[in-house]
C-alpha positions, 0 to 999 in steps of 0.5 A, spaced: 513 128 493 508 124 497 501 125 495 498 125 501 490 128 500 484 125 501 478 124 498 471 126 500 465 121 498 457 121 498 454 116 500 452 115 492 460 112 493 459 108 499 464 103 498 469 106 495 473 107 501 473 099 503 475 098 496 481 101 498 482 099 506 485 105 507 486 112 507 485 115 499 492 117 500 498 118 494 505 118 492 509 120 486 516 122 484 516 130 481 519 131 474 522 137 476 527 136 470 521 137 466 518 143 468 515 148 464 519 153 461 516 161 461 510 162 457 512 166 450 509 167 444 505 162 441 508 160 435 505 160 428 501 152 428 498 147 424 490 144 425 487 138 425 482 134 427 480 129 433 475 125 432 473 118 436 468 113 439 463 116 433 460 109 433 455 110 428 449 106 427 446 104 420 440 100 424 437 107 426 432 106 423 431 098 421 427 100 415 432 102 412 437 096 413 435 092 407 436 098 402 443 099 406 445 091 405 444 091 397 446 099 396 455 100 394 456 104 401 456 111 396 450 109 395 448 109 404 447 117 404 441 117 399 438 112 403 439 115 410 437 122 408 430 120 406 425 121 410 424 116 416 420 110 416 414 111 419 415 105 424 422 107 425 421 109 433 418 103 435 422 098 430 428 101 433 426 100 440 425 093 439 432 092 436 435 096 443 431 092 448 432 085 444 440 086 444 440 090 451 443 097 449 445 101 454 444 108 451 443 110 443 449 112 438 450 116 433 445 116 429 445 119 421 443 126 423 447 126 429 453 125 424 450 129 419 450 135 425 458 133 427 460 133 419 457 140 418 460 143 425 467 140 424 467 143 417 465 149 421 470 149 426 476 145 423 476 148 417 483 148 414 485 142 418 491 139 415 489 132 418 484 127 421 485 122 427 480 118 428 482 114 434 478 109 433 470 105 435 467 107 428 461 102 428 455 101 433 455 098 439 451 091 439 453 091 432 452 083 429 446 082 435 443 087 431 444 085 424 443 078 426 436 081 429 434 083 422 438 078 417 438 071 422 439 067 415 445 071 413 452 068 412 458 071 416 461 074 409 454 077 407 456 081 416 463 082 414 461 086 407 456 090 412 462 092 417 466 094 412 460 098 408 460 101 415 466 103 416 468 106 408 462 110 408 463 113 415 471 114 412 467 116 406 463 122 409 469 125 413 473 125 407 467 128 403 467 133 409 474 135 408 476 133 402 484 131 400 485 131 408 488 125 410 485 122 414 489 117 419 484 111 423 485 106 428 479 100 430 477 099 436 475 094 439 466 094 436 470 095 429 471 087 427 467 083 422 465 077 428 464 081 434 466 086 440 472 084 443 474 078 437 478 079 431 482 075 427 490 077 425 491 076 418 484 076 416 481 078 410 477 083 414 484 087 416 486 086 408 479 090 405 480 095 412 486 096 410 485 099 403 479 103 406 484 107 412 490 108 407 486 110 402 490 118 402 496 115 402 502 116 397 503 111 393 509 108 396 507 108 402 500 106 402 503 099 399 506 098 405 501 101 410 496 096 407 500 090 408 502 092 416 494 093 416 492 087 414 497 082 418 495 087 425 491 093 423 497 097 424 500 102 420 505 107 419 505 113 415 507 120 414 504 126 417 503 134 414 508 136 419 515 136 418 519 130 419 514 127 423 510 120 421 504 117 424 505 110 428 497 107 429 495 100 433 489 096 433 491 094 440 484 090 442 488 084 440 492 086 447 486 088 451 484 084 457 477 082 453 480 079 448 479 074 443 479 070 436 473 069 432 473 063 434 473 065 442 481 063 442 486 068 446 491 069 442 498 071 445 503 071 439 499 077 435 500 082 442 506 080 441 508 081 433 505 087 435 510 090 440 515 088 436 513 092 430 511 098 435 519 097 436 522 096 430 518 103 427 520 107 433 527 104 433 527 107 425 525 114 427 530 115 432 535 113 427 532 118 423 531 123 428 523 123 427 519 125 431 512 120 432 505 121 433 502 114 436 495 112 436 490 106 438 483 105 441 484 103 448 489 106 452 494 102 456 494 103 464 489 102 470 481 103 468 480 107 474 472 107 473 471 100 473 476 099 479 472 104 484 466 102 482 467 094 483 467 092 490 474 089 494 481 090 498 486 094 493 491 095 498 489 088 501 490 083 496 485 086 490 489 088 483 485 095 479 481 094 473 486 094 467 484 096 460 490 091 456 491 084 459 499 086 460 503 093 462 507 091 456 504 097 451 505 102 456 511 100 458 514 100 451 512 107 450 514 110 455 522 108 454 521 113 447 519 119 450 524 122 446 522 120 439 513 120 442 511 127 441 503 124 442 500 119 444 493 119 442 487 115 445 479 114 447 474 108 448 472 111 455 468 116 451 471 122 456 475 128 454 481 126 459 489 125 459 495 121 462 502 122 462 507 115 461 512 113 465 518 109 465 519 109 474 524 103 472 528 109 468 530 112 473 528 118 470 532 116 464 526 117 459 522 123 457 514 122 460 510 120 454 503 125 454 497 122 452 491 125 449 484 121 450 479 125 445 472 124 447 467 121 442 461 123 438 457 117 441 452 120 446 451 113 449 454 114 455 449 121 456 454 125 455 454 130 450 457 129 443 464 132 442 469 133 437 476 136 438 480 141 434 488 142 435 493 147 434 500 144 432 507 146 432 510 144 425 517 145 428 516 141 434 510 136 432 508 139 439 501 140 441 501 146 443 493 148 444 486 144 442 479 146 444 473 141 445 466 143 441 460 139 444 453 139 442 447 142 444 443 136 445 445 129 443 440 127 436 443 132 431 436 135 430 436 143 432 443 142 434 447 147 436 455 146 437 459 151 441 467 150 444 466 148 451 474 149 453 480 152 450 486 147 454 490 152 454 486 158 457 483 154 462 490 150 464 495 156 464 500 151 460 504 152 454 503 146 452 500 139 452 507 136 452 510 132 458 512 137 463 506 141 462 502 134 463 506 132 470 505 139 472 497 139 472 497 132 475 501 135 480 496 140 482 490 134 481 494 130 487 495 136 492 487 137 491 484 131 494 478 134 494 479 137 487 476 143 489 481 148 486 480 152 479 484 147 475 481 140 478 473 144 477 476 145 469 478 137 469 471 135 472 467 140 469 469 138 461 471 131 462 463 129 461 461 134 456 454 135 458 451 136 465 452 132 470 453 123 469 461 121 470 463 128 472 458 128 478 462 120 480 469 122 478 470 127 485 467 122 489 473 118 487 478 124 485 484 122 489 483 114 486 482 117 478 489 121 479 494 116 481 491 113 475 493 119 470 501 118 471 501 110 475 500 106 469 503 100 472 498 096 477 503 096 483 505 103 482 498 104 482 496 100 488 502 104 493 499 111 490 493 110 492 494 106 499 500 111 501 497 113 506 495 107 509 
């Protein structure tokens, strides 16, 4: 099937166009042997609990970071939920301009406010996913600002009071759920973007994320954890384990504490990946994968920049290779999910194995919005329905925030997938068949397009209102995850 729609652009996107030099036109093969089946009953289902990019701020109030520095992390809610220093505003601002934030995080109320709807509107989940970005933006400019003579160990114990105490909270919130957390790329010990393998910061890490595991199984998570930030574990759901990456060591941005790149760490990561994936199909299980960053083409920034896409320019990539998505999409009889965040927006994907030729099962991808509101959006969290005999998704609704500080706030669900997509499911075929209906809408004015953009920024307004400009361009992105596969979608009707 060729995608041939074309986009509609306000001045807003002037540009877009020229980026291309063409025509915003499109092709796709079908996956017709992956259609959706008739709609039944829905089966009786499992819930959990999707949370992402929470970035939570301990320097919301400044004041309050020294007591936090000598304080045990269960010692961090009294401090935080004492009243606020009388400076706080003003002293917060300074630290947001000196360290050139580009919006605010989430703030101890904003987290209270989010533990207390979750615990609302997710209660009975059986599990947690936490896909990652735990700690705030400009995280280390931000303590060095407040503790300029500190020592690197001194910021390390602090990062990992952080992410224990937000470990903590969502577990005090739900208590003997486990909990299942990938890092993203502001979850390090040196910096955004840096981490170290085999670092003492993964080995503590790594104690804090299995920390619901069974026995057995938490050795052996904690000794992958601390080599990558990867591990391995059992999920509630009958014959289904949970494979999570700390994928930042792929990412196009990465690099060591000490500003190195560092190949052979995306590379043992792979094979890991591999070999787990390799060991549930021998033992027919079926597997959840998590990590931060998503594999593919970041088609916000690739609209945004200037350039020639269909002359000689390359998209923005999220990961500096194609090997993570690749890797995935050979396994789509064992994926059952693919969970990933970090743009902070309610979105979805649908892996492909083109060079298959149709041999492998599309892989479908969940992106989970976040808590964060830096971005201007509105808070969100979502909460999924599972089918225990399949590990299918089957059904998720979003709930989002009134406002963005957690104070008067008020959460309510925004979107039911399933009543407003008409699916089954979220599964492959179900995945391909509305990136279809996308493709055949260049304008996206149908009723299905309107529900993607209207809840993929929650909240009014913001990257919602650019995304139609550059509609056709974001779609060749939900299914071509390859840079050359997206170029040819995109200039198709040059």
């Amino acid at each position: 099937m060729t995608r041939n729609s074309r986009a509609v652009l306000s001045p807003f996107f002037a540009g877009v166009i020229a980026l291309c030099g063409c025509a915003a036109g499109f092709g796709a093969e079908a996956f017709a042997q992956h259609a959706p089946g008739p709609k039944g009953a829905a089966p009786e289902t499992v819930k959990a609990l999707m949370v992402s990019d929470i970035h939570f701020e301990p320097f919301w109030d400044p004041g309050k970071v020294a007591k936090l520095a000598a304080a045990p992390e269960s010692g961090w809610k009294a401090i935080l939920a004492a009243p606020d220093s009388a400076d706080r505003e003003q002293s917060f601002s300074g630290l947001e301009e000196n360290c050139q934030t580009r919006g605010a995080d989430t703030s101890y109320p904003l987290l209270a406010s989010s533990l207390r709807a979750m615990r609302a509107d997710a209660g009975g989940a059986k599990f947690i996913t936490v896909s990652g970005d735990l700690m705030a933006h400009s995280f280390d400019c931000k303590y060095k600002a407040l503790f300029p003579q500190a020592l690197p160990g001194d910021y390390r114990a602090f990062v990992e009071k952080t992410i224990a105490f937000v470990m903590g909270e969502l577990r005090e919130a739900f208590p003997g759920v486990p909990v299942y957390e990938a890092l993203g790329n502001n979850d390090s010990d040196c910096g955004d973007y840096q981490l170290d393998a085999h670092s003492a910061f993964l080995a503590d890490t790594g104690k804090i994320a299995a920390a619901d595991f069974p026995a057995p199984e938490r050795k052996t998570a904690e000794e992958d954890f601390a080599a990558g930030g990867d591990f391995n574990a059992a999920l509630p759901i009958p014959h289904t384990r949970m494979v999570v990456l700390d994928d930042v060591f792929m990412a196009r941005k990465y690099k060591t504490c000490e500003g190195r790149p560092d190949a052979p760490a995306a590379a043992s990561q792979i094979a890991w990946l591999k070999q787990q994936l390799d060991d549930a199909r021998s033992q027919k299980e079926k597997v959840w994968v998590m990590a931060h960053i998503p594999p593919g083409v970041d088609p916000y920034s690739t609209a945004i920049r200037s350039g020639n896409l269909c002359a000689d320019e390359q998209p923005q990539m999220f990961l500096s290779s194609e090997e993570l998505a690749e890797t995935l999409a050979r396994y789509g009889d064992v994926i059952q999910l693919a969970i990933f965040a970090h743009t902070h927006m309610d979105e979805l994907r649908l892996l492909i194995d083109r060079k298959s030729a149709g041999l492998h099962q599309p892989v479908a991808v969940k992106m989970v919005p976040s808590i964060s509101p830096v971005d201007g959006n509105d808070p969100a969290f979502t909460v999924a329905a599972i089918d225990p005999a399949s590990a299918m998704l089957v059904d998720y609704r979003v709930f989002a925030a009134s406002n963005q500080t957690g104070v008067g706030t008020e959460w309510s669900e925004e979107y039911d997938y399933a009543k407003d997509y008409d699916e089954p499911a979220f599964s492959a075929p179900a995945v391909g068949d509305l990136v279809e209906k996308f493709a055949a809408d260049g304008a996206a004015q149908t009723p299905v397009s309107e529900s993607y953009l209207s809840h993929y920024f929650a909240g009014a307004g913001g990257r919602a209102d650019e995304l139609k400009l550059f509609w056709p361009m974001y779609v060749c992105a939900l299914d071509h995850d390859e840079a050359e596969a997206y170029r040819e979608c995109v200039c198709a009707g040059k």
